[in-house]
C-alpha positions as CSV (number, residue, x, y, z in Angstrom):
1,X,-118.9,51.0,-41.0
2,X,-119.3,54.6,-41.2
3,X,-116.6,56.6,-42.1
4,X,-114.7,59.5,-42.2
5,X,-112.8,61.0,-45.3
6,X,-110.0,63.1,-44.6
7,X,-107.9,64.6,-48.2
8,X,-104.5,66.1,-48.1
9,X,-102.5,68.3,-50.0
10,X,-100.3,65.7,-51.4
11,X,-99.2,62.2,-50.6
12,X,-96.5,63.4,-48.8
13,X,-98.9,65.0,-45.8
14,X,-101.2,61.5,-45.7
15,X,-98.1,59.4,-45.1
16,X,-97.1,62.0,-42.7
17,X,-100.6,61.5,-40.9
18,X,-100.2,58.2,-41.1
19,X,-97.2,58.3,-39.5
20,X,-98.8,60.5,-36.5
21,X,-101.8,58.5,-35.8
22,X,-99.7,55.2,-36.0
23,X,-97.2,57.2,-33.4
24,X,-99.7,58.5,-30.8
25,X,-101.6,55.0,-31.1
26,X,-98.5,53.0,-29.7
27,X,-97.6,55.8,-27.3
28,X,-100.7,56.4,-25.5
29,X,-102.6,53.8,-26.2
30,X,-105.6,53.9,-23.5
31,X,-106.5,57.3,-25.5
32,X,-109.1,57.1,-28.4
33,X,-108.3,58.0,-31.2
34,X,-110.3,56.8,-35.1
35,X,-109.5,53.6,-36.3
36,X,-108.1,53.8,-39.8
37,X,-110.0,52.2,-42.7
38,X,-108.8,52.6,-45.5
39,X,-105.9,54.3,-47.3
40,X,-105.4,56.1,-50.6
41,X,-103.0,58.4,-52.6
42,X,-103.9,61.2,-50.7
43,X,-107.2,60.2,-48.7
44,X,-107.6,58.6,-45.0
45,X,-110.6,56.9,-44.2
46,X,-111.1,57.1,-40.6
47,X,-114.1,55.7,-38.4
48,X,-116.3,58.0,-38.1
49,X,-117.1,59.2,-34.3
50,X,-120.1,60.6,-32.9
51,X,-119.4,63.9,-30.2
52,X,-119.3,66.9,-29.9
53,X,-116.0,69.7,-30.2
54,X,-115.0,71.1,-27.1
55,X,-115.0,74.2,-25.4
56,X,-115.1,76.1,-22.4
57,X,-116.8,73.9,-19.6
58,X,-114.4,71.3,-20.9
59,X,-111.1,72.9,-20.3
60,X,-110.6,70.7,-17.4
61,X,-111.5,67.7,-18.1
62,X,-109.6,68.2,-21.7
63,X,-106.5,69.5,-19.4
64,X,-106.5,65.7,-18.0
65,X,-107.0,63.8,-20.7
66,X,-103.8,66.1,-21.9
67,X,-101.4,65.6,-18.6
68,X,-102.0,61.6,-19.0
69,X,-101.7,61.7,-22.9
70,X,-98.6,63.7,-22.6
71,X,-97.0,62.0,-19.2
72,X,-97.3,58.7,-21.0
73,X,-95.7,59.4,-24.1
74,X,-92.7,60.2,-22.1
75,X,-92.8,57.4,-20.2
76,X,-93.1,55.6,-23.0
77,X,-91.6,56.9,-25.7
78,X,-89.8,60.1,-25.0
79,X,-88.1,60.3,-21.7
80,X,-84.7,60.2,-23.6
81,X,-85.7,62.0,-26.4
82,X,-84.2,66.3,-26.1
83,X,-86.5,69.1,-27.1
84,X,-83.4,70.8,-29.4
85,X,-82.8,67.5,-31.7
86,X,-85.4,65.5,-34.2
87,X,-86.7,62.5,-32.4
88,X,-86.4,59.1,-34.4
89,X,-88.7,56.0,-33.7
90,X,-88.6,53.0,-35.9
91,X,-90.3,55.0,-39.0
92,X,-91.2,57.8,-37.6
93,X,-89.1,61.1,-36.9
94,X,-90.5,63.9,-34.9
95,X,-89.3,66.8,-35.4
96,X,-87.5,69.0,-32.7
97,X,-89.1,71.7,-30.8
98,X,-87.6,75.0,-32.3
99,X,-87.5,73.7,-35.6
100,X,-89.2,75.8,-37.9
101,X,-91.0,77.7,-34.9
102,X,-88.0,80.3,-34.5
103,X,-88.6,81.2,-37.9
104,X,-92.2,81.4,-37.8
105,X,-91.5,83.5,-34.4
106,X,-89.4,86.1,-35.5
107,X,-90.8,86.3,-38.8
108,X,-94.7,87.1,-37.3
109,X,-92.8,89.7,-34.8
110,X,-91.0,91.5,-37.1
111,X,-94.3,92.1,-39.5
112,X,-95.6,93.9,-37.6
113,X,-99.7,92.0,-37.7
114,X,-99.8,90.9,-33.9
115,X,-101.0,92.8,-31.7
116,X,-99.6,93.5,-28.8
117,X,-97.3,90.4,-28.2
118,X,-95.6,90.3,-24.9
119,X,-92.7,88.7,-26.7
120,X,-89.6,90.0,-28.4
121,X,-87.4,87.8,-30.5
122,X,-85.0,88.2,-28.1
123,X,-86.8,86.8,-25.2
124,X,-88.4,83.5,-27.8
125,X,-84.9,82.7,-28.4
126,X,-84.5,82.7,-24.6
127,X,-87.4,80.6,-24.2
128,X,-86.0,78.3,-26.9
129,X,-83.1,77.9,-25.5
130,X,-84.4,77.3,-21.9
131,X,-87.3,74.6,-23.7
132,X,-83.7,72.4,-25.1
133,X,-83.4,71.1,-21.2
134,X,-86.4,70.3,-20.9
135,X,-88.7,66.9,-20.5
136,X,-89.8,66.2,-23.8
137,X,-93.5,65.9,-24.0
138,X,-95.1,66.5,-27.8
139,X,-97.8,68.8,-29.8
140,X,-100.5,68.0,-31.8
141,X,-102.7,71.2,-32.3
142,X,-104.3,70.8,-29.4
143,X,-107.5,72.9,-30.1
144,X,-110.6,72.8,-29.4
145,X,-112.0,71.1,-32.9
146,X,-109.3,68.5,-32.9
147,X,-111.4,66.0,-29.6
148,X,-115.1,64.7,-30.1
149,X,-116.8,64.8,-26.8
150,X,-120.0,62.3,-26.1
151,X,-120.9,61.8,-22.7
152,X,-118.1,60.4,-20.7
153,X,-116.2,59.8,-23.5
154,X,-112.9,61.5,-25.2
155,X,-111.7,61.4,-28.9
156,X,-108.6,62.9,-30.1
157,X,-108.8,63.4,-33.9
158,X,-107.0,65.1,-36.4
159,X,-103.1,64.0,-37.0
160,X,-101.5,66.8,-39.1
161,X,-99.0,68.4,-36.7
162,X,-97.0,66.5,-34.6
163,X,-93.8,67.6,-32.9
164,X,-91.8,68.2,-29.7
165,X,-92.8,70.3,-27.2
166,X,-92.2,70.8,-23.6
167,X,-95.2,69.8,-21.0
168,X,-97.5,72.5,-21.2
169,X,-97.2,73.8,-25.0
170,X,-100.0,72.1,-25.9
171,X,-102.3,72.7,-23.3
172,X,-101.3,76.5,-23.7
173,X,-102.7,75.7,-27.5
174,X,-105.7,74.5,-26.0
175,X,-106.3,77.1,-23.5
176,X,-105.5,80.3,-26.3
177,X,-107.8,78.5,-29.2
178,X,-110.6,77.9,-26.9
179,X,-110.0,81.7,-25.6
180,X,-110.0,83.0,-29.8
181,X,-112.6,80.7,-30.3
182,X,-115.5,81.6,-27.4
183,X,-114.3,84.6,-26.1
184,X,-112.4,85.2,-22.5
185,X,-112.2,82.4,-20.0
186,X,-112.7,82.7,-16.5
187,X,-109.7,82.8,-14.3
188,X,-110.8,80.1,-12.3
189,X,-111.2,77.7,-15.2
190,X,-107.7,78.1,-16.7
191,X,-105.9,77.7,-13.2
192,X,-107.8,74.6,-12.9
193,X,-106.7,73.4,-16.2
194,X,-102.9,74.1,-15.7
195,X,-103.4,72.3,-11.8
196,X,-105.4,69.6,-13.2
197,X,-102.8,69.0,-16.0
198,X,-99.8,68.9,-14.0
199,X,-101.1,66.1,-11.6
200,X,-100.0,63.6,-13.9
201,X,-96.6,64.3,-14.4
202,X,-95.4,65.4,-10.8
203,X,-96.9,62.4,-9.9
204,X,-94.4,60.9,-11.7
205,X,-91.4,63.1,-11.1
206,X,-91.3,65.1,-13.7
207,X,-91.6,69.4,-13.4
208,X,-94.7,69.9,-15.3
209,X,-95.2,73.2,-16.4
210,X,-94.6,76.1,-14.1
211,X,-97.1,79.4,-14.7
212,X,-94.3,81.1,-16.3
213,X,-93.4,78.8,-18.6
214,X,-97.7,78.2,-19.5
215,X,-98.0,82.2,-19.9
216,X,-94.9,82.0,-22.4
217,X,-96.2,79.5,-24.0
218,X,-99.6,81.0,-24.5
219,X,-97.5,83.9,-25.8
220,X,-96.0,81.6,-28.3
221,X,-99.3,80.4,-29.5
222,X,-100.8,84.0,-29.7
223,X,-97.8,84.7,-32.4
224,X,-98.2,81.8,-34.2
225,X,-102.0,81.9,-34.2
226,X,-102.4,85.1,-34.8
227,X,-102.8,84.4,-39.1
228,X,-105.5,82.5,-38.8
229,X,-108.0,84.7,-36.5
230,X,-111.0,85.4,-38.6
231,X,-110.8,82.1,-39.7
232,X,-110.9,78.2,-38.5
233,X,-113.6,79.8,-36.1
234,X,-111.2,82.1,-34.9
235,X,-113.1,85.4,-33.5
236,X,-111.3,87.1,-30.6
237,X,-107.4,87.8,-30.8
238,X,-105.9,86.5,-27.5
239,X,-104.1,89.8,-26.7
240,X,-108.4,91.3,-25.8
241,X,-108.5,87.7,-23.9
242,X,-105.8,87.0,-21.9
243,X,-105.6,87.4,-17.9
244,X,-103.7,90.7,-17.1
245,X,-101.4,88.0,-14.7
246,X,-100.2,86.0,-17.7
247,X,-97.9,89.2,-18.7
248,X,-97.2,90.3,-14.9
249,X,-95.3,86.8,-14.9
250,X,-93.5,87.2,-17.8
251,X,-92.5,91.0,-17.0
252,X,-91.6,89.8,-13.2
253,X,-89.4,86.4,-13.9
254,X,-89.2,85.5,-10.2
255,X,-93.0,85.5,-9.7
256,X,-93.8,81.4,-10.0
257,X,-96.5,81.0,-7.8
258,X,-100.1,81.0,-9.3
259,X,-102.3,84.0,-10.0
């Protein structure tokens, strides 16, 4: 079989892989994902997928596979799990939604190297705090590298990150690395994405993600991405990309309807 060899850091970050990909196997299991081969010290051996990465023109199918991934992890896995508190499974815990990202928030805002951010550190803690009540869906780097794309078919690769996040975060990921990646998206495309991702879990019940709550996110991910542009394929910063209306939301809190 033709494989895949993935090194870490340290042994610590393979078993912490390991842990992920076992994880997002049993929680959404109708999603592909690389077999594992073979396991060393601080190598993975993954099958080796053909595809392509994606990008633009498959914002919305990526959107879906995104809703369903994340609609059936809470189903199964997290509906009683809370965005503010480490989530514990058998061997795995998951780590809580805030953790480590206030720091990471405040710390990028107060250096003064993002540009133009339509966040203060007042107003992430806000969105923190509002995140803790929350339906617990997860986030695993949702860019545009991390799923092979052939034909019909879907891969999600790449198990680094994983933790909490409400619905929505991770498509916001997708949308904003796709957006420093390529260039600006069309309007069209991302309200698409963000209908098209929400099918799955208000057919269940469940809130989704509101337009407010995606451009905040989006905001989050253009802080928190912002040290890597110039890198990972990273071109355009997201404050020359985003709509105009993802701010107009966030400066007019009432405003929940779509652009």
């Amino acid at each position: 079989m033709k494989t895949f060899t993935k090194t870490y850091l340290s042994a610590r970050a393979q078993q912490q892989a390991l842990a992920h990909h076992r994880w997002i196997a049993r929680a959404t299991p109708d999603v592909r994902i690389p077999r594992i081969v073979q396991v060393r010290s601080t190598e993975i051996d993954f099958e080796h997928l053909e595809g392509r990465h994606g990008g633009p023109d498959d914002l919305v199918a990526l959107a879906n596979l995104l809703g369903h991934q994340h609609t059936t992890a809470h189903t199964r896995e997290l509906h009683a799990a809370r965005l503010d508190t480490p989530h514990t499974h058998d061997t795995i815990t998951i780590t809580g939604f805030a953790d480590g990202r206030r720091e990471r928030l405040h710390r990028l805002l107060a250096s003064g190297t993002v540009s133009e951010p339509a966040l203060t550190p007042e107003v992430a803690d806000d969105w923190l705090k509002q995140a803790a009540t929350m339906p617990a869906a997860f986030y695993k780097d949702a860019n545009p590298r991390n799923f092979l794309i052939a034909d019909a078919d879907v891969a999600v690769i790449d198990f680094d990150s994983l933790t909490l996040a409400p619905f929505g975060y991770d498509l916001a990921k997708l949308v904003v690395s796709t957006a420093m990646t390529t260039g600006p998206l069309p309007e069209d495309t991302i309200r698409r994405a963000v209908d098209t991702y929400n099918h799955h879990p208000r057919r269940r019940g469940l809130p989704g993600c509101s337009w407010r709550e995606f451009a905040a996110w989006c905001e989050f991910h253009h802080v928190l991405t912002t040290p890597y542009l110039g890198t990972n394929g990273y071109r355009f910063s997201w404050h020359t990309t985003r709509p105009s209306w993802t701010t107009d939301v966030l400066r007019h809190l009432d405003k929940e309807s779509a652009p």
